[in-house]
C-alpha positions as CSV (number, residue, x, y, z in Angstrom):
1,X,27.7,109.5,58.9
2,X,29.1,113.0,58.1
3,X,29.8,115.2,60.2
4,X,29.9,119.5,59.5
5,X,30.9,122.7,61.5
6,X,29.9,125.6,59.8
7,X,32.5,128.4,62.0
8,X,30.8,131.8,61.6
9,X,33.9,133.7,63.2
10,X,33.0,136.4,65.9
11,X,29.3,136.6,64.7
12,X,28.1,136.9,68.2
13,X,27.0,140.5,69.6
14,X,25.8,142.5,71.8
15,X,22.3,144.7,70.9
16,X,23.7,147.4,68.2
17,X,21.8,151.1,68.6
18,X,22.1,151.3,64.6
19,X,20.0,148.1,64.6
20,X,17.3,149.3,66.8
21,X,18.6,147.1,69.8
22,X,19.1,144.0,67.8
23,X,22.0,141.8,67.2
24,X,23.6,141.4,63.7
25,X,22.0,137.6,64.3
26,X,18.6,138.9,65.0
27,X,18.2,141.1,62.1
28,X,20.2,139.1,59.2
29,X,18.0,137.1,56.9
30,X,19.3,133.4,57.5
31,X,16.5,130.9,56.7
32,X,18.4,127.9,56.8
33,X,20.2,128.5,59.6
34,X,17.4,128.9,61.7
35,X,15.5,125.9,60.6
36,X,18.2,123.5,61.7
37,X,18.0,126.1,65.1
38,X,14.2,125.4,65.5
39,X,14.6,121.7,64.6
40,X,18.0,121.1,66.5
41,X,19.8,121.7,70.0
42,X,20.4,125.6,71.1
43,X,22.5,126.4,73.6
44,X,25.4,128.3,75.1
45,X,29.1,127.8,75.7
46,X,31.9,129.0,76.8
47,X,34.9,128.8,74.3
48,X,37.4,130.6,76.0
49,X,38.7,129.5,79.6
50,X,39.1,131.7,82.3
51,X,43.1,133.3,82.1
52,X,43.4,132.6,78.5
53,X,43.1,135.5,75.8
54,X,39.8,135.3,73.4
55,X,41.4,134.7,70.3
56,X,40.6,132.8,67.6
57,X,43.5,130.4,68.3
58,X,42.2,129.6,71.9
59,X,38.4,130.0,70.8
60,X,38.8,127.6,67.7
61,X,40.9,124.9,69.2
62,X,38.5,124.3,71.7
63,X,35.6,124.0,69.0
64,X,37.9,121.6,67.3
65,X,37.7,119.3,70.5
66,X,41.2,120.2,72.0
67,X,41.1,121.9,75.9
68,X,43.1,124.8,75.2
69,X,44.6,125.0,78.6
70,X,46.3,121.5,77.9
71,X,46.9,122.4,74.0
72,X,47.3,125.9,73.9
73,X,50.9,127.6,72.7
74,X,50.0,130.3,71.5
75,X,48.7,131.6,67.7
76,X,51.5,132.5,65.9
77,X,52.8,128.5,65.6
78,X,49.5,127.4,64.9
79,X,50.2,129.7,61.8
80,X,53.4,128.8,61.5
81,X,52.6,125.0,60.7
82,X,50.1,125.8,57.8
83,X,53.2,127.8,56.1
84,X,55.2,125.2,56.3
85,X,58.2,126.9,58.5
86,X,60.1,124.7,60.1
87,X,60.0,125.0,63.8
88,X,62.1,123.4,66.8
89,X,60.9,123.5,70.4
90,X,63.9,126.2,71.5
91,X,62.1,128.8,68.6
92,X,59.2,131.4,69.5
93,X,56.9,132.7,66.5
94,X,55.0,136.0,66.6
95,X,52.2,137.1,64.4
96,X,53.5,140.2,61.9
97,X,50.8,142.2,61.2
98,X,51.6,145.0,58.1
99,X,49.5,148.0,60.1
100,X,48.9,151.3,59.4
101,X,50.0,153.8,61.2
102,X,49.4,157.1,61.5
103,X,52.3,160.0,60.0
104,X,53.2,162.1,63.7
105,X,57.1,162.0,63.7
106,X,58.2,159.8,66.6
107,X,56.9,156.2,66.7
108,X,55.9,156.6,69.8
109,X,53.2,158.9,69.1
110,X,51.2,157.1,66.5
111,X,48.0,155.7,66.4
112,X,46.7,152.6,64.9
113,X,45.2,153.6,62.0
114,X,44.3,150.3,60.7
115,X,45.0,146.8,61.7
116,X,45.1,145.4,59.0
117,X,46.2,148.0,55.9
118,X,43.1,148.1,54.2
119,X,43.1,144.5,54.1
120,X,46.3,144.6,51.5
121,X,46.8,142.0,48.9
122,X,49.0,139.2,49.6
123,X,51.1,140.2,46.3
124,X,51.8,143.8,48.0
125,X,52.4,142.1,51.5
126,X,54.7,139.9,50.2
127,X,57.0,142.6,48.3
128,X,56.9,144.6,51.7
129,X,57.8,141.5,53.7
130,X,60.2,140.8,51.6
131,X,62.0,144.2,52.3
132,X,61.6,143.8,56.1
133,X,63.0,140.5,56.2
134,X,66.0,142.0,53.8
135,X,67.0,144.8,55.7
136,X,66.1,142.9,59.5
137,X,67.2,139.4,59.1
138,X,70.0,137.9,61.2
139,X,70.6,134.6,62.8
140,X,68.6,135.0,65.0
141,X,65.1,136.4,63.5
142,X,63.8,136.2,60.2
143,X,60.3,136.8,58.6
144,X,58.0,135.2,56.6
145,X,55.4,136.0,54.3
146,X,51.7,134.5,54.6
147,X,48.1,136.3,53.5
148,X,47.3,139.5,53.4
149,X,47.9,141.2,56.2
150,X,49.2,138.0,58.3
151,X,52.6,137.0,58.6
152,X,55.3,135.4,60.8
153,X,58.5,136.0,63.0
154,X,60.3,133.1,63.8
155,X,63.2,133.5,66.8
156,X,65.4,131.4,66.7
157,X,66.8,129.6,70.8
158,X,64.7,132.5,72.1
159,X,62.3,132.3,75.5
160,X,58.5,133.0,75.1
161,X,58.4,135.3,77.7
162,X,56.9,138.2,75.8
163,X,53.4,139.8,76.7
164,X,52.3,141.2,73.5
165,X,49.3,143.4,72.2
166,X,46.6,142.4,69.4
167,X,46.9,145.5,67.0
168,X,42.5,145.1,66.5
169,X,42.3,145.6,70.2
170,X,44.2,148.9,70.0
171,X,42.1,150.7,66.9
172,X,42.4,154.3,66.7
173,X,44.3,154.6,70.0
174,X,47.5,156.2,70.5
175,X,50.0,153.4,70.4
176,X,52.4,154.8,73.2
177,X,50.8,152.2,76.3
178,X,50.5,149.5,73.7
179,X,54.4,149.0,72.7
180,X,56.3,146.0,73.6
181,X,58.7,146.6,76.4
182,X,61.2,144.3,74.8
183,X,63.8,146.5,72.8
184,X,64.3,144.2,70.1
185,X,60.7,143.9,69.4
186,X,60.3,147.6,70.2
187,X,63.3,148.5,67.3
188,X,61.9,145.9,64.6
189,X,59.2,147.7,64.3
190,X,60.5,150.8,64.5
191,X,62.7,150.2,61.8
192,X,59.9,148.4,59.7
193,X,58.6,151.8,59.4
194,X,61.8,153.4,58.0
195,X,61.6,150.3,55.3
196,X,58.1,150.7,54.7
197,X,56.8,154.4,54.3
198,X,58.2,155.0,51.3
199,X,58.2,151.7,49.5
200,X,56.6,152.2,46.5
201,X,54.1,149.7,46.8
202,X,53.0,151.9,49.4
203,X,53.3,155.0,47.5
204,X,51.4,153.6,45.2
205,X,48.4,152.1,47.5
206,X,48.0,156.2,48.7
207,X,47.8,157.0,45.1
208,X,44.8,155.2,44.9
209,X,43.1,156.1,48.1
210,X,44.2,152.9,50.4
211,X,46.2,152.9,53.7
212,X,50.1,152.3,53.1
213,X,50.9,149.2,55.3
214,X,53.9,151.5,56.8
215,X,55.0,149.3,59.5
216,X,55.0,145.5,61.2
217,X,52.5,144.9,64.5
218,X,54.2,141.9,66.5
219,X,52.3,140.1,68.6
220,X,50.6,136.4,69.2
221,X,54.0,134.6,70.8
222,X,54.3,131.3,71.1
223,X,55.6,127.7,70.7
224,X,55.5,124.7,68.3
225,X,52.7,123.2,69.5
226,X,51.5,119.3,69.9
227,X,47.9,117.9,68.8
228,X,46.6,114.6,69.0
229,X,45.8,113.9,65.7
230,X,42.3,113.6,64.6
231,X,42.1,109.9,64.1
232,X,43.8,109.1,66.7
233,X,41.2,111.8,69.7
234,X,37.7,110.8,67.6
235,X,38.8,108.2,65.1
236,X,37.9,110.4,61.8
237,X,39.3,111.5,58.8
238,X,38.7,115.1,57.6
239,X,39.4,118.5,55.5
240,X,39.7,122.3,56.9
241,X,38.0,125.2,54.6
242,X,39.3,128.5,55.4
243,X,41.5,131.4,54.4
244,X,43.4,132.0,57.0
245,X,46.6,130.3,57.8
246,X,45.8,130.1,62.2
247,X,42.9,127.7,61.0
248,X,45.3,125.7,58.6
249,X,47.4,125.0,60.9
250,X,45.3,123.7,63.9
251,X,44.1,121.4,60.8
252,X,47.3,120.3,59.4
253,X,48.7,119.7,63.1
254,X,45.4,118.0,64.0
255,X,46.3,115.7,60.9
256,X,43.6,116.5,58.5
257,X,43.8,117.4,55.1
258,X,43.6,121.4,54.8
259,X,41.7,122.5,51.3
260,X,42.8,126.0,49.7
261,X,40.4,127.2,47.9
262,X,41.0,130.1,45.5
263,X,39.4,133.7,46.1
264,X,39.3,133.2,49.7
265,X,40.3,135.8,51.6
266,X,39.0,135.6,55.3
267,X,36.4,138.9,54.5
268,X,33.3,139.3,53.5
269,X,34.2,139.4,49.8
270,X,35.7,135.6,50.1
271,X,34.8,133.0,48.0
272,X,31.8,131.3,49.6
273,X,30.6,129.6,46.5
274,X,34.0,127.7,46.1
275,X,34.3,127.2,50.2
276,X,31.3,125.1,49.8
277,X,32.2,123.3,46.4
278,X,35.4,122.3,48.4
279,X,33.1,121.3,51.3
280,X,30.9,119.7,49.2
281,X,33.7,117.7,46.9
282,X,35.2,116.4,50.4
283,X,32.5,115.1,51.7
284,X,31.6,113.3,48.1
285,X,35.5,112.1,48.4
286,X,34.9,110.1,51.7
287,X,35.8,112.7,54.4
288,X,34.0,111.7,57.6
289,X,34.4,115.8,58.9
290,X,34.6,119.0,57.2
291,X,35.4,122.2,59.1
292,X,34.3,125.3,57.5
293,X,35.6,128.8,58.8
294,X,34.7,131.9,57.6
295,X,35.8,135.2,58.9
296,X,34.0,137.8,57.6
297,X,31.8,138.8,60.4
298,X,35.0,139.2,62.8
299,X,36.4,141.3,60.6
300,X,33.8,143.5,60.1
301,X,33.5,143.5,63.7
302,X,36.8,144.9,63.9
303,X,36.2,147.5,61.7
304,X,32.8,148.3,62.9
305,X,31.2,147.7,59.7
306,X,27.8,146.8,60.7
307,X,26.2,146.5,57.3
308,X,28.9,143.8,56.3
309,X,28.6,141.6,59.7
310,X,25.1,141.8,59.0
311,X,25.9,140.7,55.0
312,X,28.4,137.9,56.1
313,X,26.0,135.9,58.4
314,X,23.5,135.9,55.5
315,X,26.3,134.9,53.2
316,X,27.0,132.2,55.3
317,X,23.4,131.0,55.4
318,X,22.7,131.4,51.4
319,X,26.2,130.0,50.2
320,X,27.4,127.9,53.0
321,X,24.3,126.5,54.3
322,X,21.6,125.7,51.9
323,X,24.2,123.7,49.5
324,X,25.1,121.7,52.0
325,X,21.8,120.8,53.0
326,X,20.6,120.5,49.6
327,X,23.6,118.2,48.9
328,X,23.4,116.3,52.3
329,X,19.7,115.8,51.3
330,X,20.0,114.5,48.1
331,X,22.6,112.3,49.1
332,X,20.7,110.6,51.7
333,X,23.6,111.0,54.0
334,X,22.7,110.8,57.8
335,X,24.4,114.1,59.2
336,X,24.9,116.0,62.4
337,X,25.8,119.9,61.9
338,X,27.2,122.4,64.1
339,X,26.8,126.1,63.6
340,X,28.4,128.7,66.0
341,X,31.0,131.4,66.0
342,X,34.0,130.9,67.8
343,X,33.9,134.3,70.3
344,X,31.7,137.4,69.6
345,X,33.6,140.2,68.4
346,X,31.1,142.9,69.2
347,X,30.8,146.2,67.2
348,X,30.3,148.7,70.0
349,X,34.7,147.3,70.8
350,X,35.6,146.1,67.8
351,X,37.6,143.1,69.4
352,X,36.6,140.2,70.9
353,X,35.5,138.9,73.9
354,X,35.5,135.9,76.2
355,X,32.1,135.8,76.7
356,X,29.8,132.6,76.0
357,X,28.4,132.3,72.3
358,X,25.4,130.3,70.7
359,X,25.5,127.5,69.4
360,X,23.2,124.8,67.3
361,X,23.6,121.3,66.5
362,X,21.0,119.6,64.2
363,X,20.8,116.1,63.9
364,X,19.3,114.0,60.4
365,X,18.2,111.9,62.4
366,X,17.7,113.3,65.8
367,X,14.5,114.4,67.6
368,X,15.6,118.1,69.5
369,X,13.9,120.4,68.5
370,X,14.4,123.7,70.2
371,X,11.4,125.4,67.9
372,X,13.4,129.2,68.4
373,X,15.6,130.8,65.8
374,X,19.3,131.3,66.2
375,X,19.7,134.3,68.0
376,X,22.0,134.6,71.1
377,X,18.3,135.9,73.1
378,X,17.2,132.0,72.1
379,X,20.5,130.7,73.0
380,X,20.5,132.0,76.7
381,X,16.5,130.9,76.9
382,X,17.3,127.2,77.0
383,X,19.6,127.0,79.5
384,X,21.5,124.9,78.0
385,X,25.3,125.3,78.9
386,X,28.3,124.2,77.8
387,X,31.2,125.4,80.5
388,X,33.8,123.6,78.7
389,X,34.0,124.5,74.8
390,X,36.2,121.7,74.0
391,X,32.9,119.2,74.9
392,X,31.0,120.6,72.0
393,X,32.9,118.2,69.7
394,X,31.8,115.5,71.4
395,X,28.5,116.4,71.5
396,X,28.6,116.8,67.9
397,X,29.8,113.5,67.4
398,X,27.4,111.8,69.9
């Protein structure tokens, strides 16, 4: 019996003006998707608990089976573990975003240009990581490099007592409310932007028309966190497929093995035919599980790129889905899937939310069969409901 969850990250909407009232699910092409929809289990549920923040750390441990308000530390050590820093309990991580900001002379007065630097190449990040942590290291802090735009701060014997702001909740405001009330935090990333506005790597992204990554965005505190390990919660072995390093590292602590797969790059121009040739080569291997995650809807939601969240969920459905299927089918393996996002992220806020999201789960051998498309419209018309996200796991497995 396998066992597949197909993560389409913050696909979930609300109606879109631009797309005459429809969702990015209701108009995208997605055949395959919606025939396990109409021949599976449609539903609803809620990912994120009430008084936690809906990110993808919360939102994705709980479709991985663990109820976040037991498991939950926060993101940045999630991250943390799939770099392979070494963390004790007394140290608190932060996410390190390289952000764009925009050129008015006192930090306070900026706006957040870009969360992400135009999505900058790990190689650049890491040269301009590498002068932060140069310059900004002491004893007590130091900075590590990860993907693209996503990297770490490790304090060492420090409190988490910090309340932080997500730089893609904040785009194109004035960043003046949004500034961390600690001074240390406050005057790393102040300085940051001394390092960083005339690097050249950044002198040499404006040559070519892309935003200069021109200063750090920390955010995402927490602590070294403590999973039950796969094997152990549902008795299954298993791989992780994904780009980004938060989804690693709920894998590695959950004690399964995490695949990289080359070309991925959490957007919609990641490498979807090697995700599923890793998906496909680890379930041929003997791997009972295989999480899949792929972010490129969510990050065209943050950037309100409608014709790309649109592009991603049929992506997802041409590349992720029909080889699977086509595999699991030739194979004669007995299979149950799961396809859902982990939050919406819709375009009209470009962030997410906490709001319930749909989901399907088709069974081989099962005999649902909800008969409506995957849309959330369908989702809420069943009224089926799933209060607790961390349950869907189980479902999936029953």
């Amino acid at each position: 019996m396998k066992y597949i969850v197909v993560l389409c990250d913050g696909a979930a909407d609300t109606p879109v003006p631009e797309l005459g009232g429809k969702t990015p699910l209701e108009v995208a092409k997605k055949p395959n998707i919606d025939h396990l929809s109409k021949g599976g289990e449609l539903g609803m549920v809620k990912t994120v608990p009430e008084g936690l923040p809906p990110g993808s750390d919360v939102a994705n441990l709980a479709v991985f089976g663990y109820d976040p308000l037991k498991y939950y530390t926060g993101r940045s050590p999630l991250e943390a573990m799939s770099m392979n820093v070494p963390l004790v309990l007394s140290d608190t991580t932060f996410r390190t975003n390289l952000v764009t900001l925009s050129d008015e002379e006192n930090y306070e007065d900026k706006t957040m240009v870009d969360y992400s630097s135009d999505e900058i190449s790990s190689e650049e990040a890491s040269i301009l990581i590498e002068a932060v942590n140069k310059e900004l290291k002491t004893e007590e802090y130091e900075f590590f490099s990860g993907i693209s735009y996503r990297h770490l701060l490790v304090w060492h014997n420090k409190e988490n007592d910090f309340s932080l702001t997500p730089p893609h909740d904040i785009s194109d405001r004035k960043i003046t409310e949004y500034l961390p009330s600690d001074e240390t935090i406050l005057s790393l990333m102040k300085r940051s932007h001394e390092i960083l506005k005339d690097h050249p790597v950044n002198k040499d992204r404006e040559k070519r028309g892309l935003h200069p990554a021109n200063s750090i965005w920390i955010w995402g505190n927490g602590t070294k966190p403590d999973l039950d390990l796969y094997k152990d919660k549902f008795g299954l072995s298993g791989a992780v497929i994904s780009a980004v390093d938060l989804i690693k590292g709920i894998g590695k602590c959950a004690g399964l093995d995490v695949i990289d797969v080359e070309g991925a790059t959490g957007t919609v121009h990641t490498n979807f035919d090697g995700k599923a040739k890793a998906s496909i080569d680890a379930l041929k291997g003997g791997a009972d599980f295989v999480y899949i995650h792929l972010e490129g809807a969510d990050e065209a939601g943050h950037r309100k790129e409608i014709e790309n969240k649109v592009r991603a969920i049929e992506l997802i459905d041409e590349k992720i889905v029909a080889p699977l299927l086509s595999y699991l089918e030739e194979a004669g393996e007995e299979y149950n899937i799961l396809v859902m996002p982990d939050h919406p992220t819709p375009l009209a806020i470009r962030t997410h939310t906490s709001d319930p999201i749909p989901y399907l789960i088709y069974r081989s051998k099962g005999d649902a069969a909800s008969g409506l498309s995957y849309t959330e419209a369908n989702a809420k018309e069943t009224g089926i409901y799933i209060e607790n996200g961390f349950e869907i796991m189980k479902k999936l497995l029953s």
